[in-house]
Structure formats: C-alpha cells, structure tokens
C-alpha positions in Angstrom: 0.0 0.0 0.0 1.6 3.4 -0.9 1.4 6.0 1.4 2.4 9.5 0.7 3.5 12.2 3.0 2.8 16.0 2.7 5.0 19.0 3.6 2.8 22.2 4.8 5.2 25.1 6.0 3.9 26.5 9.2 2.7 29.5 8.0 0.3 28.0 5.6 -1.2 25.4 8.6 -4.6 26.4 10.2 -4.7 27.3 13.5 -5.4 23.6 14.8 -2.5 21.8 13.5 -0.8 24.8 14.8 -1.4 24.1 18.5 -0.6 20.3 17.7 2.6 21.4 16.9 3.0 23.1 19.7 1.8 20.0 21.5 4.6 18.1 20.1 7.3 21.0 20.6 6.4 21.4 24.5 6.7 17.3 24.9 9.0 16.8 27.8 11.1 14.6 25.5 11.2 16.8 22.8 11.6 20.4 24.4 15.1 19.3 25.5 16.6 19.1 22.8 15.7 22.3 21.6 17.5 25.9 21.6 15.2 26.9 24.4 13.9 24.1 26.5 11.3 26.1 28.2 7.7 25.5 27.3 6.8 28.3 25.0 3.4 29.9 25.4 0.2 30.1 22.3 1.3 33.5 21.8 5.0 33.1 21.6 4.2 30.1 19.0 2.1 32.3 17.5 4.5 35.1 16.8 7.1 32.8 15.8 4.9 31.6 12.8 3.8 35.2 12.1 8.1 36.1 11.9 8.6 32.8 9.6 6.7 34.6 6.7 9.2 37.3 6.8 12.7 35.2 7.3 14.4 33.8 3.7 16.5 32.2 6.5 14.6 29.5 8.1 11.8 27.2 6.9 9.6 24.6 9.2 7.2 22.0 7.8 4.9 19.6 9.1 4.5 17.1 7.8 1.2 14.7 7.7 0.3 11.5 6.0 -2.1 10.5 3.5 -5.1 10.9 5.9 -4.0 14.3 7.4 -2.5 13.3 10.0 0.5 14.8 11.4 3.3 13.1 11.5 6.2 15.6 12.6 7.8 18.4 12.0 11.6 19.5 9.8 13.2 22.8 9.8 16.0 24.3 7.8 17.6 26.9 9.9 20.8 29.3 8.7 20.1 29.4 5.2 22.6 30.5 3.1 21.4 30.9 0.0 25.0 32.3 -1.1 26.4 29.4 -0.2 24.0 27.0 -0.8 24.0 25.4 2.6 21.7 25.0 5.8 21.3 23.3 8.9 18.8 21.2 9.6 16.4 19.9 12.7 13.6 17.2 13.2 10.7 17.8 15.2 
C-alpha cells in the first residue's frame, strides 16, 4: 500500500495543527533538545509563525500522512542561500 506524505510550511497550517505542533514541541522529551527548553506559550508560537513569513532564513514544515494526519515536523535553519548550505532539525 503506498502512502504519501505531505509538507505544509507553518505558515500556511490552520490554527489547529498549529497548536498540535505546539503540542509536540512542548513534549518533555522533545523540548530538550531544543535551543530553548522552556515550554513556549500560544502567543509566543504564534509570533514565531507570524516572523517565519518574513525570514528567507529558516523554513519549518509539518508534515502529515495520506489521511492528514500529522506526523512531525523539519526545519531548515541558517540558510545561506550564497552558499547553498543549511542546517537542519527534526521535530
């Protein structure tokens, strides 16, 4: 059976798989492995997808399967387009 897998950047998600991101990012076994540990708030989320759409510097999907799903997240962080090179992250 195929499956197939779908990449939404967080700006373009709806406000529910928003907060399920969230969700996932605030997990206890997930938050420390991030830059800040700390649970982060709905309006600090909030205003971190509302600064993605105006960075060229970072990109974060979701990603969902074929029933919609989510699945987990990937981010592309110090983009240089320049250089053609980026690091990258797993959520």
């Amino acid at each position: 059976m195929k499956s197939d897998l779908t990449a939404i950047l967080y700006q373009n998600l709806d406000r529910s798989s928003l907060l399920e991101v969230l969700s996932w990012r605030n997990h206890e076994k997930i938050r420390v492995w991030m830059v800040n540990p700390g649970i982060i708030s709905e309006q600090e989320h909030f205003s971190f997808v509302d600064q993605l759409k105006l960075c060229s510097d970072r990109l974060f999907w979701r990603f969902n399967d074929d029933d919609g799903a989510g699945l987990g997240g990937f981010n592309l962080v110090d983009i240089d387009h320049d250089e053609h090179s980026a690091s990258l992250g797993i959520l």
